[in-house]
BAKE-461451 format. One record per residue (C-alpha): residue in three letters; z, y, x negated. Coordinates in steps of 0.001 Angstrom, whole numbers, padded with zeros to 6 digits, always signed. Each point is the difference from the previous one (the first is absolute). Example, Ala and Ser with C-alpha at 12.3 -4.5 7.8 and 13.67 -1.06 7.14 Angstrom:
<zagus>
ala+007800-004500-012300/ser-000660+003440-001370/
</zagus>
This chain:
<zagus>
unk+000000+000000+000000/unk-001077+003277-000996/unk+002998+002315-001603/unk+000976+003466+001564/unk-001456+001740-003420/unk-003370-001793+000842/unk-000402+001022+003465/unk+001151+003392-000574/unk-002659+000138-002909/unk-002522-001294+002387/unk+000760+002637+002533/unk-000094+002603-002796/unk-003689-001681-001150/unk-001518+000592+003610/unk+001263+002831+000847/unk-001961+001531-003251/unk-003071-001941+001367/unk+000228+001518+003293/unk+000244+003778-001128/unk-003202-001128-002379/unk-002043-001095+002949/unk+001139+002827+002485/unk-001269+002035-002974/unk-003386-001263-000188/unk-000169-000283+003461/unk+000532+004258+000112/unk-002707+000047-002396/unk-002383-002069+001339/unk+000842+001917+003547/unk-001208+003319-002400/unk-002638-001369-001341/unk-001713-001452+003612/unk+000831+003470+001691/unk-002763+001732-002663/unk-002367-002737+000234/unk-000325-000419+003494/unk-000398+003406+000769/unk-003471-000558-002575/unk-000912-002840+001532/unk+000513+001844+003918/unk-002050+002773-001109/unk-002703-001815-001752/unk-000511-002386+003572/unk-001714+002910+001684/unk-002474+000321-002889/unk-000491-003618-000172/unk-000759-001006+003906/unk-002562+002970+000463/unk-001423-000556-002873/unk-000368-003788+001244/unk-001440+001330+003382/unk-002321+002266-001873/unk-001678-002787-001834/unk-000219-002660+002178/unk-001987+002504+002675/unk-002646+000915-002945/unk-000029-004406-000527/unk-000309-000704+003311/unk-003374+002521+000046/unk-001544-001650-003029/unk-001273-002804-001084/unk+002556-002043-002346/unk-002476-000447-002921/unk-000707+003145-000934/unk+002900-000031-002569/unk+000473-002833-002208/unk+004159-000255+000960/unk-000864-000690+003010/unk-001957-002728-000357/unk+001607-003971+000432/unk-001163-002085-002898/unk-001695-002972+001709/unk+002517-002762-002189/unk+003520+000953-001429/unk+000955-001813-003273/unk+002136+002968-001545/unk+002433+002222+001748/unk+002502+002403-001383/unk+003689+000808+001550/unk+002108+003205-000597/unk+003346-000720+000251/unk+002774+002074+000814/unk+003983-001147-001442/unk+003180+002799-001119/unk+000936+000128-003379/unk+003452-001035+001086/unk+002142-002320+001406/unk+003177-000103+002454/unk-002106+000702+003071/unk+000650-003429+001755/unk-003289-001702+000639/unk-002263+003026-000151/unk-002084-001460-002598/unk+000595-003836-000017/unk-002209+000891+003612/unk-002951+001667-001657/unk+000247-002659-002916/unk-000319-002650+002663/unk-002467+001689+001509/unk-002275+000256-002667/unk+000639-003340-001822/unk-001166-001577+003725/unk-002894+002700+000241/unk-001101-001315-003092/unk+000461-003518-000147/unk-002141-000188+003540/unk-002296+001307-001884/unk-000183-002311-003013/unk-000327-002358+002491/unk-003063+001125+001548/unk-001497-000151-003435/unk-000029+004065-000610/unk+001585+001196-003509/unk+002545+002555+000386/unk+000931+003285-001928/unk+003441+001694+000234/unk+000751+003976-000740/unk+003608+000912+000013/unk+001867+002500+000912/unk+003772-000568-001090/unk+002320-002135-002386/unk+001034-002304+002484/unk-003601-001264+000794/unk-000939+000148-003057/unk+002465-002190-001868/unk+000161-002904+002790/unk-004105-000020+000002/unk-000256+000708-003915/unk+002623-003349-000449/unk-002257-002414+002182/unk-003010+000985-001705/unk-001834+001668+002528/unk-003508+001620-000559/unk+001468+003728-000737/unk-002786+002797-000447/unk+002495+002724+000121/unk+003599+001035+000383/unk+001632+003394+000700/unk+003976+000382-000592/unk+002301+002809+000468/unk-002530+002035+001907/unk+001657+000528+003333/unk+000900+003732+000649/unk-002722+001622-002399/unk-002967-001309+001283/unk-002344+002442+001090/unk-003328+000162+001573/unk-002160-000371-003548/unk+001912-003064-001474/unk-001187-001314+003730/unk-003648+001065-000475/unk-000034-001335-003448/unk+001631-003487+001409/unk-002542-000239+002656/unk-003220+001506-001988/unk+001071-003823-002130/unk+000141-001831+003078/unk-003778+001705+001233/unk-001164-000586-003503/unk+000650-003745+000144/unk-001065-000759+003773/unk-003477+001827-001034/unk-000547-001873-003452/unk+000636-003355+002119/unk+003266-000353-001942/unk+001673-000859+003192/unk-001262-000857+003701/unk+003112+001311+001714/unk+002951+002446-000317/unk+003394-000275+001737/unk+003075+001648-000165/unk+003614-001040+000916/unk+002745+002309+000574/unk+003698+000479+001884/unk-001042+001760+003406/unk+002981+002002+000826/unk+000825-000826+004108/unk+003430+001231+000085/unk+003188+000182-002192/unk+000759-003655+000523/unk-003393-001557-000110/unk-002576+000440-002731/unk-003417-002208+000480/unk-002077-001301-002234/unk-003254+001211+000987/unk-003739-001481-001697/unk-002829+002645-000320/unk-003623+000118-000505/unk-001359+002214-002346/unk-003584-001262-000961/unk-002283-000152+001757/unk+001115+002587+002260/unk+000643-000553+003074/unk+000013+003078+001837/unk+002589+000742+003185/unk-001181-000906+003351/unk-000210+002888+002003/unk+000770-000310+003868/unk-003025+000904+002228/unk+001970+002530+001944/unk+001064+001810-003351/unk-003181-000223-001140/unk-001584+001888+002733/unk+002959+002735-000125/unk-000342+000728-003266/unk-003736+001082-001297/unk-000291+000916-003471/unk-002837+002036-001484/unk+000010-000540-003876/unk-001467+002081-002272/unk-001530-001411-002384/unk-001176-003240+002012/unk+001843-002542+000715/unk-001406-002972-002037/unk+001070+002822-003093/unk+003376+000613+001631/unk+000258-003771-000180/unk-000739-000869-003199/unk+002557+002599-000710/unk+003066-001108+001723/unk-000423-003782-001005/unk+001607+000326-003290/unk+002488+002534+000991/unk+001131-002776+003641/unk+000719-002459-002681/unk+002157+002796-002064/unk+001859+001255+003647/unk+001050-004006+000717/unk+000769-000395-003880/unk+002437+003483+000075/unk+000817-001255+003690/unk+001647-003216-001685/unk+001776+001421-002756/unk+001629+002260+002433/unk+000817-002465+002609/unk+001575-002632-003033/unk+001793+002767-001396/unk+001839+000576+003145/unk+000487-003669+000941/unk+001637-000421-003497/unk+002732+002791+000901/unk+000572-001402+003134/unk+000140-003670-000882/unk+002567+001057-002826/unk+001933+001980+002421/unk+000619-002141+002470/unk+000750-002838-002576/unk+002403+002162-001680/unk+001351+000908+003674/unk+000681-003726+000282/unk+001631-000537-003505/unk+002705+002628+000380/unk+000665-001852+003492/unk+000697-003382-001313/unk+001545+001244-003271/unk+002463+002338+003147/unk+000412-003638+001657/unk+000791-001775-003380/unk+002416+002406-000745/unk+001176-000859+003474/unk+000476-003744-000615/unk+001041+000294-003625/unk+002909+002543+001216/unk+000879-003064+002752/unk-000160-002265-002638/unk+002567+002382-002176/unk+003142+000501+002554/unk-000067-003702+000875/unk+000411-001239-003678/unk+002466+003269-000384/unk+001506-001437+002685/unk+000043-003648-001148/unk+001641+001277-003398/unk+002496+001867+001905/unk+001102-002835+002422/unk-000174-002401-003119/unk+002573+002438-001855/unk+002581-000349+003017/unk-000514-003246+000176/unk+001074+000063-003969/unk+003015+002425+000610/unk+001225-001988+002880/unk-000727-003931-001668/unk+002447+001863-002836/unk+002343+001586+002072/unk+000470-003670+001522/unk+000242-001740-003284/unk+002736+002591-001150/unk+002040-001008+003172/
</zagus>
């Protein structure tokens, strides 16, 4: 049986863990306040720019650019991968590494060779130890990435997809749904397939585009895959925060209830000493007589 000294020490030990997670968890509430207010602000940008190019696809015929066209067998594809840097967010990203390693591994089995670009240490050290096909990684990126590291990211995506390099691009990344509940959500990037436009929004909204609109096209292509790219990083970013607060949340809860049961455990061995003490005094006191 544990002594006094050793419970009190434990109490002592998680009582030190629990001000270090309701720490992090202050941070982490910090940290999500800045980048959700980003990622709110950038949605607006991102949907009508979605409902702007899907009305100029939906006028056009898809091969008049060459990202839009499907290649008629896929035997190479390419994934983008989205994992934090960091740990102690519960399962935020033992969901996306599940995610992909299944993504991948149907693939493999349809006989299509797969790529992997990642973003994050946590990706890239579980795919990097199983010997995965890795064309690039990305670490410690989160929170400066701005719109030209995206360009430059996805001008290397175009560049392979048009010198046949690859057949198909995806991307997987941590949708954020709500505080408690992050998704893992899988992307297509090339070819591009533009947003279906309702009929009824369609005919409501008429654009007149100057210069025409197979120009206009060929103009927002590149930059769509850029907007979902920036889209992601903003929506993982945010997902991390939240993941890590609420797991932090739930760590300075059960260290509060161990602290609980420990302190139980304390005053009934106190009191077991104590009762064992009398029983000492009063076995003597009876011996004396």
């Amino acid at each position: 049986m544990a002594t006094l000294r050793d419970i009190q020490r434990k109490i002592a030990a998680v009582k030190k863990t629990r001000q270090i997670t309701r720490a992090m968890n202050m941070v982490a509430a910090a940290k999500l306040r800045s980048t959700q207010g980003r990622m709110e602000n950038f949605e607006p940008y991102a949907e009508k720019f979605a409902e702007v190019l899907g009305s100029l696809a939906n006028r056009l015929d898809p091969e008049i650019h060459p990202l839009l066209v499907r290649r008629s067998s896929i035997s190479r594809v390419e994934l983008l991968h989205f994992t934090a840097d960091r740990g102690l967010c519960g399962s935020f990203n033992t969901n996306s590494i599940t995610k992909a390693e299944q993504w991948v591994k149907d693939q493999q089995a349809r006989g299509v060779e797969c790529a992997l670009t990642l973003v994050g240490k946590k990706g890239r050290d579980y795919f990097r130890k199983r010997n995965f096909n890795i064309t690039e990684a990305h670490t410690n990126i989160y929170g400066s990435v701005d719109i030209s590291f995206v360009n430059k990211m996805t001008g290397a995506f175009i560049e392979r997809f048009l010198r046949e390099e690859t057949d198909e691009v995806y991307m997987i990344y941590s949708r954020f749904v709500s505080m408690v509940k992050q998704e893992p959500t899988l992307v297509k990037l090339l070819p591009i397939e533009p947003p279906k436009v309702e009929e009824k929004a369609e005919e409501a909204t008429d654009y007149l585009c100057e210069p025409s609109a197979e120009e206009l096209l060929k103009d927002l292509l590149p930059k769509h895959i850029s907007v979902q790219i920036l889209n992601a990083f903003l929506q993982q970013e945010t997902s991390e925060h939240a993941a890590r607060m609420a797991a932090m949340d739930n760590a300075s809860k059960n260290c509060s209830e161990m602290v609980d049961n420990l302190t139980l455990v304390y005053n009934k061995a106190r009191q077991a000493a104590i009762t064992a003490e009398l029983m000492d005094i009063v076995g003597g006191a009876e011996a004396l007589r």
